[in-house]
C-alpha positions as CSV (number, residue, x, y, z in Angstrom):
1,X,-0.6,-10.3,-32.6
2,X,3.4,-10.3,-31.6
3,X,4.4,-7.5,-33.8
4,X,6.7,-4.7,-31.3
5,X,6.0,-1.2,-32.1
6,X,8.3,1.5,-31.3
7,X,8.9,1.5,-27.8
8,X,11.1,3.2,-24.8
9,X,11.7,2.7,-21.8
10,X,9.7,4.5,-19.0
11,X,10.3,6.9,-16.6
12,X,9.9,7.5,-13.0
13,X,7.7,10.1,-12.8
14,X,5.6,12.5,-14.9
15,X,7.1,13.9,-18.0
16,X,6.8,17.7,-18.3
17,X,9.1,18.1,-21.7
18,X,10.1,15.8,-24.4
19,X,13.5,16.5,-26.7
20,X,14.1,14.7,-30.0
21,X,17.0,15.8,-32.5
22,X,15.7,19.1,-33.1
23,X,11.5,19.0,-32.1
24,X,10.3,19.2,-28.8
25,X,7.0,18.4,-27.7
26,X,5.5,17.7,-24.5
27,X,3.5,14.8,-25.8
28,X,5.5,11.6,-26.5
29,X,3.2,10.3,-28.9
30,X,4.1,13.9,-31.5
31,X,8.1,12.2,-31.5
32,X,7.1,8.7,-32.6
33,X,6.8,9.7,-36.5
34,X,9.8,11.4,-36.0
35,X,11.4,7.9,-34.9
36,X,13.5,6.2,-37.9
37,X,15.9,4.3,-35.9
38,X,16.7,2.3,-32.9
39,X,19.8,3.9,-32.3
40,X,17.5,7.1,-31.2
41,X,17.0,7.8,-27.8
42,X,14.9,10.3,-26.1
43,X,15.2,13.2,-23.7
44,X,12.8,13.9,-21.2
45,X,12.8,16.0,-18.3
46,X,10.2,15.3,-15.1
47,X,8.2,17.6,-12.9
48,X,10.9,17.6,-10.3
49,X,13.8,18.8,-12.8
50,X,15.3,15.4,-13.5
51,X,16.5,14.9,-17.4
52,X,16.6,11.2,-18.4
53,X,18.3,10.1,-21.5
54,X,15.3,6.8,-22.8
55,X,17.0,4.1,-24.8
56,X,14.7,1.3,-25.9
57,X,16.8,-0.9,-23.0
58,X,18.0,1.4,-20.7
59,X,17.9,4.9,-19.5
60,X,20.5,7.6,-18.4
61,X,19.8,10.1,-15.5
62,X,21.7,13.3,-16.2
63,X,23.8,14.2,-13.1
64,X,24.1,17.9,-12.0
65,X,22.2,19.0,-15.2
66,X,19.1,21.4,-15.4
67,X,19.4,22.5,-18.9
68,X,17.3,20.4,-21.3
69,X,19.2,20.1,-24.5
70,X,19.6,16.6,-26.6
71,X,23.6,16.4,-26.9
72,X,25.0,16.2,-23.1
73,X,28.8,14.7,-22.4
74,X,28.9,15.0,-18.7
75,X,28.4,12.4,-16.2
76,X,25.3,9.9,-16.2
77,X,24.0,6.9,-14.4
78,X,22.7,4.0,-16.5
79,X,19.4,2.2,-14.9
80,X,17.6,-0.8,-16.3
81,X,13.9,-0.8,-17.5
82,X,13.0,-1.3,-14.1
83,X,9.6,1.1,-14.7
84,X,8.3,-0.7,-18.1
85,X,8.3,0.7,-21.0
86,X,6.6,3.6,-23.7
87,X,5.0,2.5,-26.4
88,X,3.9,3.6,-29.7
89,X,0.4,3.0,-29.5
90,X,-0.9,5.0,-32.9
91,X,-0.5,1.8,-35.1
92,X,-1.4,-0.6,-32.9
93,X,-3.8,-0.2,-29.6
94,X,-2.0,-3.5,-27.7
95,X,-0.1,-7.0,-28.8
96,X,1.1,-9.4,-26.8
97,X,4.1,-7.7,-26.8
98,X,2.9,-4.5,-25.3
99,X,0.9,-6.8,-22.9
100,X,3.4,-8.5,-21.3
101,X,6.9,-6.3,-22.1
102,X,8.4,-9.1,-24.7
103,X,11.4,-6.5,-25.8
104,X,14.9,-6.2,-25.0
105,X,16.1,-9.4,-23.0
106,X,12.5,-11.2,-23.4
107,X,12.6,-10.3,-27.0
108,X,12.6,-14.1,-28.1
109,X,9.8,-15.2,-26.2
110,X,8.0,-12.9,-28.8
111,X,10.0,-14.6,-31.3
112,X,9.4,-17.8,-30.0
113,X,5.3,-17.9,-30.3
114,X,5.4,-18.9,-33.9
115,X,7.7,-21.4,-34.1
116,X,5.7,-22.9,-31.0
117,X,2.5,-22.7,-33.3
118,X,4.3,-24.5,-36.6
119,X,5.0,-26.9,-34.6
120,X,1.6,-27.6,-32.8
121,X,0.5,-27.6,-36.5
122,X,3.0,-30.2,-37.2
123,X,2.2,-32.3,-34.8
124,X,-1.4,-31.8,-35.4
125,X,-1.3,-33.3,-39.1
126,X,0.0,-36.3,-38.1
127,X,-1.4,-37.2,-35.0
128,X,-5.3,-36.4,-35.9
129,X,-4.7,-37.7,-39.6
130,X,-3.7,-41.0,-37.8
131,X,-6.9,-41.0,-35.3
132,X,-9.0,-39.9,-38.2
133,X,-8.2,-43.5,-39.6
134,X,-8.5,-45.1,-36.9
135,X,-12.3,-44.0,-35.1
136,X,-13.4,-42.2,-38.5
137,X,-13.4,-38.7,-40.2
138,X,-16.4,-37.6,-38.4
139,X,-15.5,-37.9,-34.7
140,X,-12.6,-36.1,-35.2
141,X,-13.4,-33.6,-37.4
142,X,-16.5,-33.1,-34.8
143,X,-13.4,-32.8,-31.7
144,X,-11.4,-30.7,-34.0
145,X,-13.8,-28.5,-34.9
146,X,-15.1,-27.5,-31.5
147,X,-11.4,-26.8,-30.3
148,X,-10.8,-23.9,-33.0
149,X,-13.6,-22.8,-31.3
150,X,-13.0,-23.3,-27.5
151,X,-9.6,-22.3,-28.0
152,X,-9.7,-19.9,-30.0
153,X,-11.6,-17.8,-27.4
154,X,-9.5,-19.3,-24.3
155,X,-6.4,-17.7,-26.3
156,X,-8.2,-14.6,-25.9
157,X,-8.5,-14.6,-22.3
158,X,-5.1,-15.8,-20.9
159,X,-3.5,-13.6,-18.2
160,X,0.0,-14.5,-18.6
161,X,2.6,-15.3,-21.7
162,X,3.0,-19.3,-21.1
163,X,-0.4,-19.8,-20.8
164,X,-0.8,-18.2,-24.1
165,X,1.6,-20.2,-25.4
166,X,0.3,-23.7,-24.3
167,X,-3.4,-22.9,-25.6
168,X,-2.5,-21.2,-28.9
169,X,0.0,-24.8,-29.2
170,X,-3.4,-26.4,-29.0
171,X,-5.1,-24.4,-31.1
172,X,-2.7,-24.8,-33.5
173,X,-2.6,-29.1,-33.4
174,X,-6.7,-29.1,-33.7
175,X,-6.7,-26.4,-36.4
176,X,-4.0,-28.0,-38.5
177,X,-6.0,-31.8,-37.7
178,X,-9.4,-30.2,-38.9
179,X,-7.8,-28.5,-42.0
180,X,-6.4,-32.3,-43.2
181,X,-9.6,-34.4,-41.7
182,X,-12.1,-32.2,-43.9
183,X,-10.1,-31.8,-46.8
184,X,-10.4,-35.7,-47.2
185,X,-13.9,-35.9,-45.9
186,X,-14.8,-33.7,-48.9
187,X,-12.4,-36.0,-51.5
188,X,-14.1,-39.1,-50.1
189,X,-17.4,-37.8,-50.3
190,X,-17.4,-36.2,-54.0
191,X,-17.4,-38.7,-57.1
192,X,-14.9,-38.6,-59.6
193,X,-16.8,-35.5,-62.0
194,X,-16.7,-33.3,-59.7
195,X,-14.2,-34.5,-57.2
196,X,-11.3,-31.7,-58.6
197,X,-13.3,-28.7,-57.7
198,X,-14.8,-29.8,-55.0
199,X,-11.1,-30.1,-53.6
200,X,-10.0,-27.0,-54.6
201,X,-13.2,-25.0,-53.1
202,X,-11.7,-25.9,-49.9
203,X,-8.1,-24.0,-51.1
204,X,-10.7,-21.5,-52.2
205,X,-11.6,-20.9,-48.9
206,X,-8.9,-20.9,-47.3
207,X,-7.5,-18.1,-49.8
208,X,-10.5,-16.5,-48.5
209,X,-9.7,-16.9,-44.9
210,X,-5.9,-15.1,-45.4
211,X,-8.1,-12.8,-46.8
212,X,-10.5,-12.1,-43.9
213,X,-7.7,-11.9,-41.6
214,X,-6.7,-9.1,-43.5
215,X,-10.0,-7.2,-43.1
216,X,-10.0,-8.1,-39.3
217,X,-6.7,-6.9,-38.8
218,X,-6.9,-3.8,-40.6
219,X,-10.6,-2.8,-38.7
220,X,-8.9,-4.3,-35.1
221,X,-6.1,-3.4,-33.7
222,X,-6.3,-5.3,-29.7
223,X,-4.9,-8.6,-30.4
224,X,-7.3,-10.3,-28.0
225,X,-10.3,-8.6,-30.1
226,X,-8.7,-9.3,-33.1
227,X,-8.5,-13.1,-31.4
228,X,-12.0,-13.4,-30.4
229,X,-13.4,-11.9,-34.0
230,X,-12.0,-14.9,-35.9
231,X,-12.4,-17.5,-33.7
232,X,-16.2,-16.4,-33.9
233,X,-16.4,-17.3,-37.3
234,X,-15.7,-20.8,-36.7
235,X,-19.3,-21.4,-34.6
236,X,-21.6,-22.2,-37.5
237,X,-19.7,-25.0,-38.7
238,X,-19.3,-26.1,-34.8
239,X,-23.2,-25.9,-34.4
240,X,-23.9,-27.6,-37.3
241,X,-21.1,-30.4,-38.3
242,X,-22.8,-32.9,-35.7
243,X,-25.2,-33.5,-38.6
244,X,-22.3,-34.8,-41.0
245,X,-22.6,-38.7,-41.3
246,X,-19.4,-40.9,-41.7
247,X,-18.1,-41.4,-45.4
248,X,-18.9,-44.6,-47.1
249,X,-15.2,-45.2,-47.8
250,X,-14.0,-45.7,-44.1
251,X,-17.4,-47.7,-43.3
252,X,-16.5,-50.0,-45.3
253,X,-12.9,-50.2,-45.0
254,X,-14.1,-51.3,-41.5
255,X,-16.2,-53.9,-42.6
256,X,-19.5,-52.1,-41.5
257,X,-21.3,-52.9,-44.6
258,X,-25.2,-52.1,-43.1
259,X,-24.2,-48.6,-41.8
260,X,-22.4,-47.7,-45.5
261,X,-25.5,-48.8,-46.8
262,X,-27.4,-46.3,-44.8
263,X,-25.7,-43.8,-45.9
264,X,-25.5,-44.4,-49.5
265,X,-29.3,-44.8,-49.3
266,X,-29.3,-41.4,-48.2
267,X,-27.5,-40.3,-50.8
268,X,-29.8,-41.7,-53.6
269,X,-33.0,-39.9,-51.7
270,X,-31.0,-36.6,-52.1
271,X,-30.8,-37.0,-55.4
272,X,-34.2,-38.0,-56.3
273,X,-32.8,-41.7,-57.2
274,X,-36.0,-43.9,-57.5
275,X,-34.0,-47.4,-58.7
276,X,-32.2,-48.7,-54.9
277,X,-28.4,-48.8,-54.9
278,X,-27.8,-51.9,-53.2
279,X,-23.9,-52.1,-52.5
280,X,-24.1,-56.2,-52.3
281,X,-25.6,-56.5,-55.5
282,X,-23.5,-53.5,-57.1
283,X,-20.8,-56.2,-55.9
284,X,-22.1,-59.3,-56.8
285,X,-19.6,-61.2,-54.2
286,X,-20.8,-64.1,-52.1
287,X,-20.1,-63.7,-48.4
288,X,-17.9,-66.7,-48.2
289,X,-15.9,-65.4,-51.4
290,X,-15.6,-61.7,-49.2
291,X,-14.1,-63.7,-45.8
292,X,-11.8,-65.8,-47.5
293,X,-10.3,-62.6,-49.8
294,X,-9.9,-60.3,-46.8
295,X,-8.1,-63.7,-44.8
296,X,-5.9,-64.2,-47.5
297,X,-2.3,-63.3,-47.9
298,X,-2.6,-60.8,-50.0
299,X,-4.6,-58.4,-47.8
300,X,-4.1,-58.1,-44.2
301,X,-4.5,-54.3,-43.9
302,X,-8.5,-54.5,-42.9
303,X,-7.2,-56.9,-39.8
304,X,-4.7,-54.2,-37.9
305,X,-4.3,-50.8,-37.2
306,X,-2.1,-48.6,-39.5
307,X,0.8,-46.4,-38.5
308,X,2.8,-44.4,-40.3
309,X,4.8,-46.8,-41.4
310,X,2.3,-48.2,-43.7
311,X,3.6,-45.3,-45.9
312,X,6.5,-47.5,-46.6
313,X,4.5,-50.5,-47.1
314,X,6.9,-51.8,-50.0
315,X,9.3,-50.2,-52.5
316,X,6.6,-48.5,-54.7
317,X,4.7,-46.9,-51.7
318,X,8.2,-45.6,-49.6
319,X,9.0,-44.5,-53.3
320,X,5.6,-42.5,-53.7
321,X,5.9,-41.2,-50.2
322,X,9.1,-40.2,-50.6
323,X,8.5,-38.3,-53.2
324,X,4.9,-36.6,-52.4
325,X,6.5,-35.3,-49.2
326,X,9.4,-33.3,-51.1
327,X,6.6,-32.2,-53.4
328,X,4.7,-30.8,-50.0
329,X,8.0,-29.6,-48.8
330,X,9.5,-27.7,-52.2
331,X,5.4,-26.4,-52.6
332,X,5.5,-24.7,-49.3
333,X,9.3,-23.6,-49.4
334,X,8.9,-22.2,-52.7
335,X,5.5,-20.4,-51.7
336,X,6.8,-18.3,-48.6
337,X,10.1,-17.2,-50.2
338,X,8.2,-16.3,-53.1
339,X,6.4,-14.6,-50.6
340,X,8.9,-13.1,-48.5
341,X,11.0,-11.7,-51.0
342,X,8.8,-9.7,-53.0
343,X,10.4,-6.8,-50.5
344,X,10.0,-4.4,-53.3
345,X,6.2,-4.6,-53.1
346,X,6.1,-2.0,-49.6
347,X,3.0,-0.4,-49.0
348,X,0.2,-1.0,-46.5
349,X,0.9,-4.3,-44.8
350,X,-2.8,-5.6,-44.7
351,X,-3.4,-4.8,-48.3
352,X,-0.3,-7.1,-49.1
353,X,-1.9,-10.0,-47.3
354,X,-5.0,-9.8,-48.8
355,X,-3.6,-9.7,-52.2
356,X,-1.3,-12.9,-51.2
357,X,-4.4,-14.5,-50.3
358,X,-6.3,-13.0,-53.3
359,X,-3.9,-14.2,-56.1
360,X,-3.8,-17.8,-55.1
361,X,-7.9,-18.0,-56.4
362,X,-6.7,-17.9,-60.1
363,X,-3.9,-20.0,-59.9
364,X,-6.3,-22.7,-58.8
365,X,-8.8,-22.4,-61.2
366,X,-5.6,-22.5,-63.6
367,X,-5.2,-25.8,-61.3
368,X,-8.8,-27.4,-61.6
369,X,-8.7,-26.8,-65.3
370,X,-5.7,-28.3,-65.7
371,X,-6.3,-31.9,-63.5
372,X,-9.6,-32.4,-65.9
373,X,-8.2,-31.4,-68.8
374,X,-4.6,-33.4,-68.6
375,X,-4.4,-34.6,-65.5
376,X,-2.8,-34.6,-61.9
377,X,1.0,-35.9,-62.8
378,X,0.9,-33.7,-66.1
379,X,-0.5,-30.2,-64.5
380,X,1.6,-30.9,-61.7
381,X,5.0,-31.5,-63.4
382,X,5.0,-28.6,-65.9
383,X,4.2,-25.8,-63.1
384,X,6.8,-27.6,-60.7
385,X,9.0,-27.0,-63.5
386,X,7.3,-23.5,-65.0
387,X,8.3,-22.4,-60.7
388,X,12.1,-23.7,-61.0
389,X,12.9,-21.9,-64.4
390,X,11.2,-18.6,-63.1
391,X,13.7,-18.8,-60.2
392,X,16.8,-19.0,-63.1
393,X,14.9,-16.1,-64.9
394,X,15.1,-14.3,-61.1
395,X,18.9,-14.4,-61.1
396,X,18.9,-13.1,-64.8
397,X,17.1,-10.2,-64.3
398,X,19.3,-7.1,-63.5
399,X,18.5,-5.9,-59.9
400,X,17.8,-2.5,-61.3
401,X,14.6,-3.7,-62.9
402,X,12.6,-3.4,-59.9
403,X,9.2,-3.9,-61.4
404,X,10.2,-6.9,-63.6
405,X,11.7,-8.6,-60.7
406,X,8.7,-8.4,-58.4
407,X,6.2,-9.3,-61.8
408,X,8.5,-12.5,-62.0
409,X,8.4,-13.3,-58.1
410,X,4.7,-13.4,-58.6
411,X,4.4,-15.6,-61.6
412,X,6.7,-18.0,-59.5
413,X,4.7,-17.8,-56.2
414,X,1.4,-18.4,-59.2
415,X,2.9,-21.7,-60.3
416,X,4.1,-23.1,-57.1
417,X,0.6,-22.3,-56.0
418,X,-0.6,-24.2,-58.7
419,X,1.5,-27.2,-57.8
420,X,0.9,-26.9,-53.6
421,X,-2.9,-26.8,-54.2
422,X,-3.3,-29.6,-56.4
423,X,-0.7,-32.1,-54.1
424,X,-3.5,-32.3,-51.4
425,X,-6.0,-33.6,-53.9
426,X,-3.6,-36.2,-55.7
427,X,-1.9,-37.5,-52.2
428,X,-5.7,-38.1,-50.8
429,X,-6.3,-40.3,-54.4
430,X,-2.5,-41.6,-54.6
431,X,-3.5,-43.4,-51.0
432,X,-5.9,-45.6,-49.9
433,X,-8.6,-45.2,-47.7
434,X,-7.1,-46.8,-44.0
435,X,-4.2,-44.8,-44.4
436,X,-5.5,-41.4,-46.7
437,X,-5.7,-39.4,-43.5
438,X,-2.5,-40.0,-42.5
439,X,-0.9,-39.6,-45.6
440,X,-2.2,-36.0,-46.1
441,X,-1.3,-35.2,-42.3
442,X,2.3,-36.5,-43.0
443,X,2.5,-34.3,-46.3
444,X,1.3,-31.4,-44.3
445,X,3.6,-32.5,-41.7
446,X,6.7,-31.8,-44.3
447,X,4.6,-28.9,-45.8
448,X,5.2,-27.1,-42.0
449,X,8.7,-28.0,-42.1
450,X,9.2,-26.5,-45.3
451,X,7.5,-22.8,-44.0
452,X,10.0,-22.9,-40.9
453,X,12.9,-23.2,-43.0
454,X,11.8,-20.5,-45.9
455,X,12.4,-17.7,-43.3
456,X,15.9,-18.7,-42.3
457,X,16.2,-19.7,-46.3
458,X,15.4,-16.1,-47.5
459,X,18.5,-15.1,-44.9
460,X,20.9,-16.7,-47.2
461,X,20.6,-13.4,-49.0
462,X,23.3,-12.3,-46.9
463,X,25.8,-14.8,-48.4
464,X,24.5,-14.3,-52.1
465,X,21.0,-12.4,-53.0
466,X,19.9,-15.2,-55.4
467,X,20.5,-18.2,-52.6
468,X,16.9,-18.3,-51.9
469,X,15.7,-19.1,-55.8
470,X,18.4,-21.0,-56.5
471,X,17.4,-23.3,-53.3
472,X,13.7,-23.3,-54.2
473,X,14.5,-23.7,-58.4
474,X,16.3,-26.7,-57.6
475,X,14.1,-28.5,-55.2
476,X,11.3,-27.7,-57.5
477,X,13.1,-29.1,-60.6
478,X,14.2,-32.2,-58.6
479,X,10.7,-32.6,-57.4
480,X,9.0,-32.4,-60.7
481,X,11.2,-34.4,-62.5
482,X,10.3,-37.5,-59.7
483,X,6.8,-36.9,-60.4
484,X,6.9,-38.2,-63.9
485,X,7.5,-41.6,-61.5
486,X,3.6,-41.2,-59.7
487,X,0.7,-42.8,-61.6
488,X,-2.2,-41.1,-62.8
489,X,-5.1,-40.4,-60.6
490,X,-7.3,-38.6,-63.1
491,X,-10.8,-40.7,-63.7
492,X,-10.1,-43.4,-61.5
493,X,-11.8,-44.8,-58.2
494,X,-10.3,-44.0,-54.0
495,X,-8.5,-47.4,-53.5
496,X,-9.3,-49.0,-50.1
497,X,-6.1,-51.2,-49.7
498,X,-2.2,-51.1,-49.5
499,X,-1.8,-53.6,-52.2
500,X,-4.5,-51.9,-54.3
501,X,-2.8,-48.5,-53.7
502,X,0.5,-50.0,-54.9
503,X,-1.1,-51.3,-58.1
504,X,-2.4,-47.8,-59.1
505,X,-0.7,-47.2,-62.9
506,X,-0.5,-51.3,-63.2
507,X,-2.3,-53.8,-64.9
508,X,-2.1,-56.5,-62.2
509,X,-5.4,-58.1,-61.0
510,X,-5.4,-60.2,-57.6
511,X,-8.0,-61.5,-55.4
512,X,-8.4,-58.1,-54.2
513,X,-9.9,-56.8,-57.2
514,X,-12.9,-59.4,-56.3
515,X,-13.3,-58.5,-52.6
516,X,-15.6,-55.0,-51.9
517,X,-13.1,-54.2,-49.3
518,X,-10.3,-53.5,-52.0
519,X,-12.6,-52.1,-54.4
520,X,-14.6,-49.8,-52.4
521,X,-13.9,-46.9,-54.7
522,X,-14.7,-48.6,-57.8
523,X,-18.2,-50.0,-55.9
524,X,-18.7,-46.1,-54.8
525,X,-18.1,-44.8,-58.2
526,X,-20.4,-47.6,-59.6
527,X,-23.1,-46.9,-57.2
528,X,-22.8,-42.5,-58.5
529,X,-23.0,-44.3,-62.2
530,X,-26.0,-45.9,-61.3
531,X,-27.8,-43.3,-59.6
532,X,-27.2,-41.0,-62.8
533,X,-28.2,-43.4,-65.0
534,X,-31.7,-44.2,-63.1
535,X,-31.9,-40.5,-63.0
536,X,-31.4,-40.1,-66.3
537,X,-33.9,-42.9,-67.0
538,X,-36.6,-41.1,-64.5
539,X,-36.5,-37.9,-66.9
């Protein structure tokens, strides 16, 4: 959408011959293949016998001249862009750039629209993960949801720069709230069996989607087409998510036993449950026993509202938090520099993207195998690893082995991907259920910081060619090693309080282990255990 084609300035008046080098034509679109450099300037002479000298920023008018040739030392006058500009239009019909002249001296506003939209996406993690535990997953994935698609086509249709920059800001804080809201809908709504790829469709898809764009941009070349084409595909889900009903975990972390109930009823009828799963008597709790365990000391997270301070709740939380973030971070640093220095891959531009997008499918099937078969902590730690001693391989490699170079970038970009697709999965079950939300935001949060410094990272090239890996090997070996230091996830029920959270990997037993609030996941996981075993006993 921002990318600048080739581009001159324009000209006062209609151009009968065109001069570059050593070629002539009279059509300025035959001199763009010849263009290699933006040194080169053009010579162009008009119906009324002017020659003009076009620079990409300014142009020369030839004084006393009539004779068109492409070397001239005698006197000129220098004019700004004052007419617009010529561009290349045989790549791309129109960008933003093209739209509203973002070259030259308004260069970084074309420079300035992504870093706008990271940061929307930023902000978007955190503030809709935090609402999403405070009025529920399904009001604002509803709200988020229908802004991809009313912004999306607004984006489409704005007549002047800022205004494009303000609604694709919002497009990017609801896209970046409904990407985090769904992805722990989907966690909090699949049992433990099938939990792991369940989680990992939803990376699936979203390979898919990098994919798409691909297509899209390859078939469309109008950036507000291109706009309106994908934020299309976003209007079945928006005509159809008003169906979703509220997950069982966040119902009752809010004390709203009769609607949880509701739902989990609904649940057993889709599965063709004929024994009722009753939550109170999967419990077996008095009600007095339930008010004076959630009034106790021990347990005073179901009586406020969380912020994200609550992620620092005491030394074992900050510790985890501390430490998922740089996972997040070192995941997404280590994924774009992979990305961005595989230089030596050239070729078509689009087919590049979709095979970015196309390898990250295997690496997390490599990913879902591995979190059933050993677990989160131990398929996370050895590919966090696996990624830093690639990077030290990198810097081994002799820089005339082109081909072994970029083979090794990929197998590095495969096991960070590994690693940054399983961290969404293991944050949503390392967290419990009045703060999950905002924990996955906040790691997506440092995941955005991480892709605005990989760009300005793979620059370091300039000071030594291996800075980048050697940056990204040693977060990564950092990270992993501080991973040994999370508990296990693997076969184990959501948590629904702080203090339950911060006994994960402990053998400590409160009053909270009595009270349905603090042991809504185990109750949920009890209630899928009873529905297959009165299936089971139906057949």
């Amino acid at each position: 959408m921002a990318v600048t084609p080739k581009f001159v300035c324009s000209v006062p008046g209609n151009v009968t011959n065109i001069l570059f080098s050593n070629s002539s034509s009279s059509r300025i679109e035959d001199i763009w293949t010849l263009w290699t450099s933006t040194k080169n300037y053009i010579v162009v002479q008009l119906e009324n016998g002017e020659i003009w000298e076009l620079d990409q920023c300014s142009r020369s008018k030839r004084e006393g001249s009539l004779y068109l040739a492409y070397e001239y030392s005698g006197n000129k006058s220098v004019f700004s862009c004052s007419d617009g500009y010529i561009y290349d239009h045989t790549k791309w019909k129109s960008t933003i750039v093209t739209e509203w002249d973002l070259v030259c001296h308004r260069e970084w506003l074309a420079k300035l629209t992504q870093p706008t939209f990271m940061l929307g996406v930023l902000l978007g993690a955190v503030i809709f993960g935090d609402m999403a535990d405070r009025v529920g997953r399904r009001y604002i994935m509803w709200f988020t949801s229908t802004g991809q698609f009313l912004f999306g086509i607004a984006v489409a249709f704005t007549f002047d720069y800022y205004s494009f920059v303000i609604i694709r800001f919002l497009l990017a804080m609801v896209s970046s709230g409904y990407l985090v809201v769904v992805f722990v809908y989907v966690t909090e709504y699949v049992g433990i069996k099938a939990r792991t790829w369940a989680s990992m469709h939803v990376h699936a898809f979203f390979a898919v989607g990098v994919m798409v764009v691909a297509l899209v941009g390859f078939l469309v070349r109008t950036w507000w087409i291109y706009q309106i084409f994908l934020s299309v595909t976003t209007l079945p889900f928006v005509l159809c998510c008003w169906m979703l009903p509220e997950t069982p975990f966040w119902l009752l972390s809010e004390g709203r036993y009769e609607e949880a109930q509701k739902v989990v009823n609904v649940m057993v009828r889709w599965n063709k449950v004929s024994t009722p799963c009753k939550i109170s008597e999967l419990c077996s709790i008095q009600q007095d026993d339930l008010v004076r365990c959630r009034t106790g000391d021990n347990d005073t997270s179901t009586a406020k509202k969380h912020s994200i301070l609550d992620l620092f709740y005491n030394w074992h939380i900050a510790r985890r938090t501390i430490t998922v973030w740089l996972i997040w971070f070192t995941g997404s640093l280590g994924y774009y520099v992979f990305s961005l220095s595989s230089v030596n891959l050239g070729g078509n531009e689009y087919l590049n993207l979709f095979l970015i997008g196309a390898v990250e499918l295997p690496a997390y099937v490599v990913a879902c195998i591995g979190m059933d078969k050993l677990g989160r902590r131990n398929t996370l730690t050895p590919f966090l690893i696996s990624s830093a001693v690639i990077c030290a391989l990198i810097m081994l490699i002799p820089q005339d082995f082109s081909i072994l170079s970029v083979l090794a970038n990929m197998a590095g970009k495969f096991a960070i991907g590994v690693a940054f697709g399983l961290i969404y999965l293991y944050t949503a079950e390392l967290y419990p259920t009045v703060i999950r939300s905002l924990a996955v935001g906040s790691g997506s949060m440092m995941c955005r910081v991480g892709s605005i410094v990989a760009p300005f990272c793979v620059y370091l090239t300039s000071v030594w060619i291996f800075m980048p890996q050697m940056l990204v090997g040693i977060m990564a070996f950092l990270s992993g090693m501080l991973t040994l230091m999370l508990p296990e996830t693997l076969g184990k029920p959501l948590t629904n309080t702080l203090a339950e959270a911060a006994e994960l990997g402990t053998n400590k037993n409160s009053c909270l282990g009595k009270s349905p609030p603090a042991q809504t996941g185990a109750v949920l996981e009890k209630i899928e255990m009873h529905s297959q075993e009165s299936h089971s006993t139906d057949e």
